[in-house]
VOBA-1610 file (N, C-alpha, C; in pm, whole numbers, padded with zeros to 5 digits, always signed):
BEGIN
Unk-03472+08656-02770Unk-03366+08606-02684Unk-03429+08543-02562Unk-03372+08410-02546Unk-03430+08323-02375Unk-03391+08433-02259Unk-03460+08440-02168Unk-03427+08473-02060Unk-03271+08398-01992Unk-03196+08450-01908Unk-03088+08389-01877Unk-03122+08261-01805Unk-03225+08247-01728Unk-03266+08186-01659Unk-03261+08026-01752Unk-03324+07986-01840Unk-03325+07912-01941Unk-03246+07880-01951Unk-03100+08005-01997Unk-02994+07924-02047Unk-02904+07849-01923Unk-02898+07924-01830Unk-02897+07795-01720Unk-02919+07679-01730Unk-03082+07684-01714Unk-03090+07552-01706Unk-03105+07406-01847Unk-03074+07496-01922Unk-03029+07396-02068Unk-02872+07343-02024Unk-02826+07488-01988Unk-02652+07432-01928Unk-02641+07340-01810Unk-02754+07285-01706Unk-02728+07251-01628Unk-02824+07062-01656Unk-02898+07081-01760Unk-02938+06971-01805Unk-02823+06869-01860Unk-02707+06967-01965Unk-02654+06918-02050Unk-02500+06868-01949Unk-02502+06911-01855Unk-02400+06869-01800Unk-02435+06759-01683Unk-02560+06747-01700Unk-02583+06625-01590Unk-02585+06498-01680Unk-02663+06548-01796Unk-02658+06422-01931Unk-02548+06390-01952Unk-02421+06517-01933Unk-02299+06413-01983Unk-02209+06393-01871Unk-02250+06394-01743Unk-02206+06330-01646Unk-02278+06179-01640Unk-02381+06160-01629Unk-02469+06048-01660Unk-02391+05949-01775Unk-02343+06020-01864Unk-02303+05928-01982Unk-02149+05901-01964Unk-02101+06007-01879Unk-01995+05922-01810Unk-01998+05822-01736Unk-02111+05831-01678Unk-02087+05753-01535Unk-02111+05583-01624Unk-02164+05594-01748Unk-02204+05476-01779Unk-02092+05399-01880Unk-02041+05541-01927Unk-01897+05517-01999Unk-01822+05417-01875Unk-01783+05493-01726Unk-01673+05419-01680Unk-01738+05270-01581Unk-01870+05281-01613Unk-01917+05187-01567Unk-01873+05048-01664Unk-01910+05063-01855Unk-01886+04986-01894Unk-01725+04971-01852Unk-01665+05035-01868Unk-01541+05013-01866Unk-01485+04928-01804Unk-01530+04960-01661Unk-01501+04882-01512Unk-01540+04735-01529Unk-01610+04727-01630Unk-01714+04589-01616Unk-01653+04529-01760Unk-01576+04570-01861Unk-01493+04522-01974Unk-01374+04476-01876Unk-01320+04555-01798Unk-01196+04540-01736Unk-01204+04397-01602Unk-01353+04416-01565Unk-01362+04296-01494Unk-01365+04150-01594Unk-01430+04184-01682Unk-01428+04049-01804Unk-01256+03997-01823Unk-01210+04119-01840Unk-01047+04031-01888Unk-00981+04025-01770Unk-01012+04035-01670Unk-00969+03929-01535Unk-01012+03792-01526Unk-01152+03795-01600Unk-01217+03677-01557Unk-01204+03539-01692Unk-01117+03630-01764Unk-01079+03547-01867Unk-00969+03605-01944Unk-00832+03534-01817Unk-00691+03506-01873Unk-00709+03453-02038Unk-00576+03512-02061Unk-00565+03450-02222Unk-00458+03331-02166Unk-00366+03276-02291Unk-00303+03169-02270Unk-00203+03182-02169Unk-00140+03257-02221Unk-00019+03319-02118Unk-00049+03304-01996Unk-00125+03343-01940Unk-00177+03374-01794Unk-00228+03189-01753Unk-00289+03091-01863Unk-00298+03002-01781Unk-00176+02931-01862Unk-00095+02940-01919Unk+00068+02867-01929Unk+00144+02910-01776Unk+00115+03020-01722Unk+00213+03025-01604Unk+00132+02967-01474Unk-00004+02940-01487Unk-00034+02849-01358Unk-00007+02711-01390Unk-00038+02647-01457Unk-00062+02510-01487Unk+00072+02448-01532Unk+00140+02368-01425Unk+00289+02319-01494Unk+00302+02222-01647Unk+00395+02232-01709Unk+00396+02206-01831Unk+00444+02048-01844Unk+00467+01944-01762Unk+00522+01818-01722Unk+00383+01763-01754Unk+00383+01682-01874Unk+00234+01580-01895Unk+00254+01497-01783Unk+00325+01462-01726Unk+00367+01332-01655Unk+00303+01362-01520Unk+00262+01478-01451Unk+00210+01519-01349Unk+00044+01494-01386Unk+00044+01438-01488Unk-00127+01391-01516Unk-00136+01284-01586Unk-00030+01188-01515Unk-00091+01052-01579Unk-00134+00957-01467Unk-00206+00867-01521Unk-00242+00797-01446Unk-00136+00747-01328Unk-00017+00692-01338Unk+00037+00661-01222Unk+00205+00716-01249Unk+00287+00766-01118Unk+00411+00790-01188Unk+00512+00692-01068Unk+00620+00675-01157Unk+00733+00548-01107Unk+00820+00601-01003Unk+00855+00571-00933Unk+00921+00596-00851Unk+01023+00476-00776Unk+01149+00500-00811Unk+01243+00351-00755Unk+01355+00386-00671Unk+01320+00346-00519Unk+01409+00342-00449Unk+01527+00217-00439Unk+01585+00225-00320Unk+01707+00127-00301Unk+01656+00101-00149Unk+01649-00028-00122Unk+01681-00061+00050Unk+01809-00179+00041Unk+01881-00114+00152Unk+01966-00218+00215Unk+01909-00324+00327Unk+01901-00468+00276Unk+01845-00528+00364Unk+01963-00703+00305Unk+01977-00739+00441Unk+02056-00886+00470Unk+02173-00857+00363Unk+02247-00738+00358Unk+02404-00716+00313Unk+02365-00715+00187Unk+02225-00714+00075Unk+02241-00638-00087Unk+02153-00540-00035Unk+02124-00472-00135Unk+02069-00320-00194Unk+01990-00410-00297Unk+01836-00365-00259Unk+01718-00398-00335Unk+01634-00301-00379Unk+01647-00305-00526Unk+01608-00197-00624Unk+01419-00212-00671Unk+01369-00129-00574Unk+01214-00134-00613Unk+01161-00029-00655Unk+01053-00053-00764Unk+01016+00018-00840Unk+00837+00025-00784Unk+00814+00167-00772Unk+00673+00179-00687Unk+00589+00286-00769Unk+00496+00217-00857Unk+00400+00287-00974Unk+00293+00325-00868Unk+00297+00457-00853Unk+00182+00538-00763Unk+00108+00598-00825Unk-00059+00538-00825Unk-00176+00639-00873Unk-00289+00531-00839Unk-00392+00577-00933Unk-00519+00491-00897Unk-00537+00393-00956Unk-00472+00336-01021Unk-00468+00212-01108Unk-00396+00071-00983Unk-00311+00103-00928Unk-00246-00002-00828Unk-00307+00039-00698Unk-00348+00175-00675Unk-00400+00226-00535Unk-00280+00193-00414Unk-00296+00082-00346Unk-00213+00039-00204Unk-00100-00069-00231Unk-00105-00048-00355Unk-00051-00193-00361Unk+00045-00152-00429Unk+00071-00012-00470Unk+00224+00034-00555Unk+00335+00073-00458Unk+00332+00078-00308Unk+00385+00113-00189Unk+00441+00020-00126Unk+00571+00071-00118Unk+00649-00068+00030Unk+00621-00009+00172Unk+00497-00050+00236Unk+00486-00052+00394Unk+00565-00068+00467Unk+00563-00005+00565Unk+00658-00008+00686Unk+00647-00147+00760Unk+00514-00246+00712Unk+00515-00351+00805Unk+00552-00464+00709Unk+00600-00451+00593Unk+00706-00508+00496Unk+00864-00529+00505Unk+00864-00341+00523Unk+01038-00361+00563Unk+01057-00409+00721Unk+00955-00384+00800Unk+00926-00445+00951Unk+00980-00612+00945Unk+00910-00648+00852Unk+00965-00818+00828Unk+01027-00856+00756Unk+01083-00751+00708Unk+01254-00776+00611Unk+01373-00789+00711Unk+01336-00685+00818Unk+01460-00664+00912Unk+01447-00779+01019Unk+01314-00822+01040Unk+01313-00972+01106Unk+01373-01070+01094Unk+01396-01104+00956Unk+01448-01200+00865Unk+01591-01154+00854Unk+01617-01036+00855Unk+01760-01013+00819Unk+01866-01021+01008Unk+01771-00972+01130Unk+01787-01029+01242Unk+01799-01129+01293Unk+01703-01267+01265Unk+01668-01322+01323Unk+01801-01449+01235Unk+01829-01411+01113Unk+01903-01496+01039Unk+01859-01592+00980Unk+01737-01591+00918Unk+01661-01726+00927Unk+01671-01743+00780Unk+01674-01916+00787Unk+01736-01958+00626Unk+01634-01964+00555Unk+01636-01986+00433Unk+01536-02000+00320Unk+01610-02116+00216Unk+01686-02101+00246Unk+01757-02188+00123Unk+01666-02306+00098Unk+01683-02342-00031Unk+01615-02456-00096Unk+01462-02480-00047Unk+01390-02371+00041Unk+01242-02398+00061Unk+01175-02349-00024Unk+01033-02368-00019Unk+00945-02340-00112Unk+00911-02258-00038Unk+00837-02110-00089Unk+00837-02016-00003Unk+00700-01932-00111Unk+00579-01950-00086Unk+00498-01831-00141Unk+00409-01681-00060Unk+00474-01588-00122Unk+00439-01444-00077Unk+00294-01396-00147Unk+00178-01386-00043Unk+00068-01322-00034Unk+00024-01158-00072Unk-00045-01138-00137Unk-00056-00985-00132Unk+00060-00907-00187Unk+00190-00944-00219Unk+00330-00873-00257Unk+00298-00700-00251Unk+00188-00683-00351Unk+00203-00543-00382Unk+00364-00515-00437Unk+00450-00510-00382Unk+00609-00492-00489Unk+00691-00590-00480Unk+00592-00681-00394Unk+00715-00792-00393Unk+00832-00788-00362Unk+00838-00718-00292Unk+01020-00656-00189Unk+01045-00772-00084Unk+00908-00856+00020Unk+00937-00963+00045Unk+00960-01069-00009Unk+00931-01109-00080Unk+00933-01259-00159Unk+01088-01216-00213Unk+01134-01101-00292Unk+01236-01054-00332Unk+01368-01105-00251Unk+01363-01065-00148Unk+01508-01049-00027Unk+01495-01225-00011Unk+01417-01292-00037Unk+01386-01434+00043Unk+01458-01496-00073Unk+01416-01448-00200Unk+01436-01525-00288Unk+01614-01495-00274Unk+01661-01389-00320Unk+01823-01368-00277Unk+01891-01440-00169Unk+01790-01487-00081Unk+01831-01542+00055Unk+01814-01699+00036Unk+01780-01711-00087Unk+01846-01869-00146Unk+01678-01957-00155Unk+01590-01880-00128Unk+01440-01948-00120Unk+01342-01979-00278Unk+01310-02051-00238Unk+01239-02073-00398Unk+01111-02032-00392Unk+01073-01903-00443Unk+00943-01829-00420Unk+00895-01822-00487Unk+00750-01823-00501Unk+00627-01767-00600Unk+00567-01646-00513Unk+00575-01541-00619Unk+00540-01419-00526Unk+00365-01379-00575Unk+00263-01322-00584Unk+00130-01380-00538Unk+00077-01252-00535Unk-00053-01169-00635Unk-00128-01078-00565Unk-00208-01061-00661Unk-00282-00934-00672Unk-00408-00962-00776Unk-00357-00954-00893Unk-00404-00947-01037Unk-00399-00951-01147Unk-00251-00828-01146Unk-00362-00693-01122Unk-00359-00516-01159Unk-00190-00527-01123Unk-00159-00591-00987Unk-00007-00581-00974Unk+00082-00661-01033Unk+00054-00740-01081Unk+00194-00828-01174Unk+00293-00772-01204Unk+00239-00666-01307Unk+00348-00650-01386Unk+00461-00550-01274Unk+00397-00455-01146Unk+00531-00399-01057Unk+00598-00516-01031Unk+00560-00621-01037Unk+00634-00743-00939Unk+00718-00749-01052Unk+00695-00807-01137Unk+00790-00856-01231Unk+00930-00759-01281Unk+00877-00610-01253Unk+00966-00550-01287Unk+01060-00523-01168Unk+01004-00526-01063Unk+01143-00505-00961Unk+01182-00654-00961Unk+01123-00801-01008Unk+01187-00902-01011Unk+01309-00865-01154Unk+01286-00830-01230Unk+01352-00829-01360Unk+01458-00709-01263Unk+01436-00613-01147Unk+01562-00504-01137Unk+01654-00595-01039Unk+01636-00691-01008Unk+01705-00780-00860Unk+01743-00899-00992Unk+01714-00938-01074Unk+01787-01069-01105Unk+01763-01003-01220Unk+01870-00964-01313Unk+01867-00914-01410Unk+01948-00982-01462Unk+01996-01095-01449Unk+02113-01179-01533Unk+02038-01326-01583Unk+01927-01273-01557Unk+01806-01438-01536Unk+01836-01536-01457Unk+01882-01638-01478Unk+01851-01762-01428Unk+01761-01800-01300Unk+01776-01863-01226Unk+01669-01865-01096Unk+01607-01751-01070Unk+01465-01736-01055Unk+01493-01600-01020Unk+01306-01669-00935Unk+01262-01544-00875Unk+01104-01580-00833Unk+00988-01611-00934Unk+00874-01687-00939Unk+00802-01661-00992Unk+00684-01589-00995Unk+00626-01520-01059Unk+00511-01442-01029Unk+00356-01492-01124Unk+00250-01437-01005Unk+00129-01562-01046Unk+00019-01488-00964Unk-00075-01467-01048Unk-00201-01388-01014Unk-00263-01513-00900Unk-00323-01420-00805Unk-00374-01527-00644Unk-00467-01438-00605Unk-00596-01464-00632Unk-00746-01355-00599Unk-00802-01483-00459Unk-00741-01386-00336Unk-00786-01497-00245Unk-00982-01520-00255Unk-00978-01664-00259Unk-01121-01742-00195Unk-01161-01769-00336Unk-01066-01711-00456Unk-01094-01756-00625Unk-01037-01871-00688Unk-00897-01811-00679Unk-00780-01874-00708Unk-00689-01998-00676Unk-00724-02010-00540Unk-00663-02188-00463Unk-00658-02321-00576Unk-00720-02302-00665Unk-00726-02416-00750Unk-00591-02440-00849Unk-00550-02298-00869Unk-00452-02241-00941Unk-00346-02299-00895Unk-00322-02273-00755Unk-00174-02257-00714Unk-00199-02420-00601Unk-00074-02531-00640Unk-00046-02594-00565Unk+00003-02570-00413Unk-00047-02714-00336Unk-00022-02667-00191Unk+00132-02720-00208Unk+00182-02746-00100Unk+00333-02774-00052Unk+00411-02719+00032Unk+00360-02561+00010Unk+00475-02509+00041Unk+00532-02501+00181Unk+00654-02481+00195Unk+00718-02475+00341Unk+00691-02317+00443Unk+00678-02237+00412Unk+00704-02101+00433Unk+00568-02014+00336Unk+00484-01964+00437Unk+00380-01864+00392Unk+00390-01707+00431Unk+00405-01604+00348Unk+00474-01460+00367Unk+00338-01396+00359Unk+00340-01296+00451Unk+00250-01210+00397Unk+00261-01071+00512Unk+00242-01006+00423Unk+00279-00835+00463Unk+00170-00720+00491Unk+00091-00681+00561Unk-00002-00579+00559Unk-00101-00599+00480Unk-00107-00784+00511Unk-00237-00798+00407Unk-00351-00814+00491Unk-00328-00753+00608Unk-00471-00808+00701Unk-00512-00670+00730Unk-00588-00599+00678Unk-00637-00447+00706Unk-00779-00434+00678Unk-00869-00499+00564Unk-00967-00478+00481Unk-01097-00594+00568Unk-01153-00569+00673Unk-01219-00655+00701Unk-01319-00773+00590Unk-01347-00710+00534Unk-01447-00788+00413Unk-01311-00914+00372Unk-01195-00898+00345Unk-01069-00964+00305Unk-01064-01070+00367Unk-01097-01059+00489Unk-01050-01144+00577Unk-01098-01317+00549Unk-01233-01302+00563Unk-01278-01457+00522Unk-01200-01519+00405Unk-01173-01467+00294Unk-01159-01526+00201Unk-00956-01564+00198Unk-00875-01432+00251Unk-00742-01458+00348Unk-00767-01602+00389Unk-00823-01627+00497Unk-00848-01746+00595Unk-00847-01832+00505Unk-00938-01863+00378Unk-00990-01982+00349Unk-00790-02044+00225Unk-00768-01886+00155Unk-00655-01934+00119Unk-00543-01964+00179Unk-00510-01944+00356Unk-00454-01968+00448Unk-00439-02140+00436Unk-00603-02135+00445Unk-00629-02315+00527Unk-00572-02382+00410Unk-00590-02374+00275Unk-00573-02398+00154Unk-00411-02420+00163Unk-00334-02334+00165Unk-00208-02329+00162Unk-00146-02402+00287Unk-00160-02397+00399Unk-00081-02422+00523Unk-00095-02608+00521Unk+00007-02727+00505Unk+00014-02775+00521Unk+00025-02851+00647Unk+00006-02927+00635Unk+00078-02987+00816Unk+00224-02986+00919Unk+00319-02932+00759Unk+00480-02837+00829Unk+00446-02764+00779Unk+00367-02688+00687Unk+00383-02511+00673Unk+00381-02430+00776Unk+00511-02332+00787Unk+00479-02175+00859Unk+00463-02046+00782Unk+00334-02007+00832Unk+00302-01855+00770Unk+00361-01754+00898Unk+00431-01645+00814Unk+00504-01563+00841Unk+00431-01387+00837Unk+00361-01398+00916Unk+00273-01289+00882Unk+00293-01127+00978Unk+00295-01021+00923Unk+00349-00905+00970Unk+00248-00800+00949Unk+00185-00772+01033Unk+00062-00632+00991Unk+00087-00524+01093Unk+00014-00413+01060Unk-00015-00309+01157Unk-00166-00299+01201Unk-00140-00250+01325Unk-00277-00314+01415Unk-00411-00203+01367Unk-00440-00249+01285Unk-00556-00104+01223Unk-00693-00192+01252Unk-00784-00071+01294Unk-00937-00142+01293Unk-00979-00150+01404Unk-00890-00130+01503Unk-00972-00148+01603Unk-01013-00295+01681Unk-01117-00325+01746Unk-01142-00495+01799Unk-01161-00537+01645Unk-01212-00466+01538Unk-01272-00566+01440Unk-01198-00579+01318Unk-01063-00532+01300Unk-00937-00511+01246Unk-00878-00612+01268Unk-00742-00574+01253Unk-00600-00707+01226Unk-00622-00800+01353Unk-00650-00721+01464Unk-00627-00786+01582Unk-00742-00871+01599Unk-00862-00880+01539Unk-00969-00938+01531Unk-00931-01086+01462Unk-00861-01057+01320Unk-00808-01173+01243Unk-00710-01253+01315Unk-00602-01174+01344Unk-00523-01272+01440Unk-00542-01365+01609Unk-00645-01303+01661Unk-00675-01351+01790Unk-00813-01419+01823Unk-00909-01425+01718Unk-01001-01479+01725Unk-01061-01584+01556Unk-01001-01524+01445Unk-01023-01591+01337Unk-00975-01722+01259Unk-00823-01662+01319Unk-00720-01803+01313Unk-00697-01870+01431Unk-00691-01836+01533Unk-00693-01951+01647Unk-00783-02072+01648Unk-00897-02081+01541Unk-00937-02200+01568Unk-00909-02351+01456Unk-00835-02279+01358Unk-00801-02354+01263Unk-00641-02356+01322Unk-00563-02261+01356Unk-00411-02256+01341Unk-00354-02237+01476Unk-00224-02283+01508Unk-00163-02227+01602Unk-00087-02071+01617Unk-00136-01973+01696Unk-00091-01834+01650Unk+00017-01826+01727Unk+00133-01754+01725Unk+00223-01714+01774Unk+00244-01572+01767Unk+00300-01457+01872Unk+00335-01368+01850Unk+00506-01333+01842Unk+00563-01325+01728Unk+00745-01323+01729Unk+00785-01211+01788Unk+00721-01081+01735Unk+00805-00969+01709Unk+00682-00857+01754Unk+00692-00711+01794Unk+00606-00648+01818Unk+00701-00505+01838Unk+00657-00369+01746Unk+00683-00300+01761Unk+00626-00172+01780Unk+00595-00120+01891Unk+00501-00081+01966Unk+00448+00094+01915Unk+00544+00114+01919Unk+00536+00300+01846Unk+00448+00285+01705Unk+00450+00195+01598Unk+00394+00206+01497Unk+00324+00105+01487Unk+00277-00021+01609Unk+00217-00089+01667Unk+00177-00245+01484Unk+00282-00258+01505Unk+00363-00320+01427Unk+00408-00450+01458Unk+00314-00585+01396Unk+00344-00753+01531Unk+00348-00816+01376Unk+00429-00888+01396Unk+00459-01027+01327Unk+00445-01150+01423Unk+00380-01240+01317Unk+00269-01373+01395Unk+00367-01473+01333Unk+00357-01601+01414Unk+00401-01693+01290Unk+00234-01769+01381Unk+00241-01825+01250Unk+00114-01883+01231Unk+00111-02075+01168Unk+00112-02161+01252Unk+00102-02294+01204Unk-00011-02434+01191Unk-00039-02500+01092Unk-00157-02582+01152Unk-00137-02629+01288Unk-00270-02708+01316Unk-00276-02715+01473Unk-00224-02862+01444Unk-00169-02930+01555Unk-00072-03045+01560Unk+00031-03060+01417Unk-00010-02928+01353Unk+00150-02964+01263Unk+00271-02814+01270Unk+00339-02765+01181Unk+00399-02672+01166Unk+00560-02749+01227Unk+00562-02902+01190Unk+00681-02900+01187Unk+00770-02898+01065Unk+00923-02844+01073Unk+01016-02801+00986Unk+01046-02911+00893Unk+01123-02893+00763Unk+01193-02986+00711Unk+01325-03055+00810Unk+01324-03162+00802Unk+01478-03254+00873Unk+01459-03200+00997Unk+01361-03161+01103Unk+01336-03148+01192Unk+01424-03016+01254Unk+01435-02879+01191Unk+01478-02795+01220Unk+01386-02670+01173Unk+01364-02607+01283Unk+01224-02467+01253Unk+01329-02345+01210Unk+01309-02304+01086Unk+01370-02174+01047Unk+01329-02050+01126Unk+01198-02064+01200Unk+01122-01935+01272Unk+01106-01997+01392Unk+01150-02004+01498Unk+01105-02042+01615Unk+01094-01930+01710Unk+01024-01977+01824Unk+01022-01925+01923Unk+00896-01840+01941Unk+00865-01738+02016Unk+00743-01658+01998Unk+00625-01689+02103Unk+00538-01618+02170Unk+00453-01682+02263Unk+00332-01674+02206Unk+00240-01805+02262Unk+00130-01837+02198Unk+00078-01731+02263Unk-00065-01717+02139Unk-00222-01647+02215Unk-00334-01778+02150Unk-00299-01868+02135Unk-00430-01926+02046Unk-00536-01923+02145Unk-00556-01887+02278Unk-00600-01883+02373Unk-00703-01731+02392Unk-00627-01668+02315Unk-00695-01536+02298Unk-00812-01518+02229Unk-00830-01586+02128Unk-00991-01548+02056Unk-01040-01620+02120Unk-01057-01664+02228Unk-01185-01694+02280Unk-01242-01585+02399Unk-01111-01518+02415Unk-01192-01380+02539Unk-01133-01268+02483Unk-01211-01157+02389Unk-01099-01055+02328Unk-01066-00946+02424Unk-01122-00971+02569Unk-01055-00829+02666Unk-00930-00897+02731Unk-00877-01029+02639Unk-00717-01030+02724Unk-00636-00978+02596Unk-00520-00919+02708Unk-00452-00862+02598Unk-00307-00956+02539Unk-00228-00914+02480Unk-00127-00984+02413Unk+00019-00941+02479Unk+00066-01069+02533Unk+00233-01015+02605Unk+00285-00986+02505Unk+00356-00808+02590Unk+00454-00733+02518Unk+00590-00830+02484Unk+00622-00871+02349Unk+00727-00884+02308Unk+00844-00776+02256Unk+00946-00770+02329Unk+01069-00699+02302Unk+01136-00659+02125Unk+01139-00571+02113Unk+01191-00537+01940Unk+01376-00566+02006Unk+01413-00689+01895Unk+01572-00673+01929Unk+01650-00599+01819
//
């Protein structure tokens, strides 16, 4: 027979061994139980991840209504990375919708081409407003144009035309003539600018007026750079309109000794010059009144 002593310590071996083999039991355990945290089954990722394919496509539609000059204009705005800036109606768009719808200014029977469109909501209201427009921007946007043209004249007949215009490419494409030059928040992209200018000079006849509406982004070497020092030496600049909180100016813009009207009547008048301004850029520009 062992001494008691022995059997002790056999009893005190065997209970540390199977404490030990617990401890490794709830160790795996803890560490199985961390695994199926760390890998949901379906269920678990069906309730994070929403079930709408349409929240992962490349771009999704979106069509509002604006009331502008007494209709309701139905635009359709494809947002993603395929159109980028150009699937959006800017505030310095509808800025020169409400100009036009203020100021009362006719369009009828002019030739009228819109720059940059992106949705073509200007060229749109002009064209309703009796103007004969070609509306104008890169390739990628056509087809939004055409479709908010197809949601505004849906009965066909007259309606705008639409026509790919890659400024400093394209001028060869598109005949000069026209009476009326539109353009909307197309002056932001410094690199843009030269080649803007050259389809400017291209387009602006000796009565053409460009009708131009931006927001003042950039700084000295931004919009305000283009308008006060880039075109003043080819064009006469005018400032019409200026709205100061979202710092928001519409230019009319004419060749130099021309920018007169058809039958001797200016659809856009008025406005104070700066052509005087790009030559010193620390003067600043008189505040014009928002009516």
């Amino acid at each position: 027979m062992a001494a008691p002593g022995c059997h002790v310590g056999l009893r005190v071996r065997r209970e540390a061994a199977a404490a030990v083999a617990g401890g490794e039991a709830e160790s795996e355990t803890e560490e199985e139980e961390e695994a199926e945290e760390e890998e949901p089954g379906p269920e678990a990722l069906r309730s994070v991840f929403p079930r709408d394919p349409e929240l992962f496509a490349d771009a999704f539609p979106v069509e509002r209504r604006y009331r502008l000059c007494g209709r309701v204009l139905r635009i359709a705005q494809h947002h993603g990375p395929r159109l980028g800036l150009a699937a959006s109606v800017w505030e310095a768009a509808l800025f020169l919708c409400r100009y036009i719808e203020e100021q009362h200014l006719d369009f009828r029977g002019r030739r009228v081409i819109e720059l940059g469109a992106g949705t073509g909501i200007v060229g749109i209201l002009v064209a309703l407003l009796g103007g004969d427009v070609t509306i104008t921007d890169q390739p990628a946007a056509l087809d939004q144009i055409r479709e908010n043209v197809q949601l505004n004249f849906p009965a066909g007949g007259a309606r705008p035309r639409v026509q790919a215009l890659v400024w400093g490419q394209d001028e060869g494409t598109v005949p000069g003539g026209y009476e009326v030059i539109l353009g909307s928040d197309i002056v932001y992209h410094p690199p843009s600018f030269p080649p803007l200018l050259g389809t400017l000079r291209h387009l602006c006849g000796p009565r053409a007026i460009a009708l131009l509406c931006a927001k003042m982004r950039g700084g000295d070497s931004g919009a305000r750079h283009f308008f006060h020092q880039m075109l003043p030496p080819y064009f006469r600049v005018q400032l019409l309109q200026r709205e100061p909180e979202e710092e928001i100016e519409i230019y009319r813009v004419t060749c130099r000794g021309g920018g007169d009207s058809v039958d001797g009547e200016d659809p856009i008048d008025g406005g104070e010059p700066i052509e005087e301004m790009g030559r010193d850029p620390d003067l600043s520009v008189p505040r014009v009144g928002v009516t």
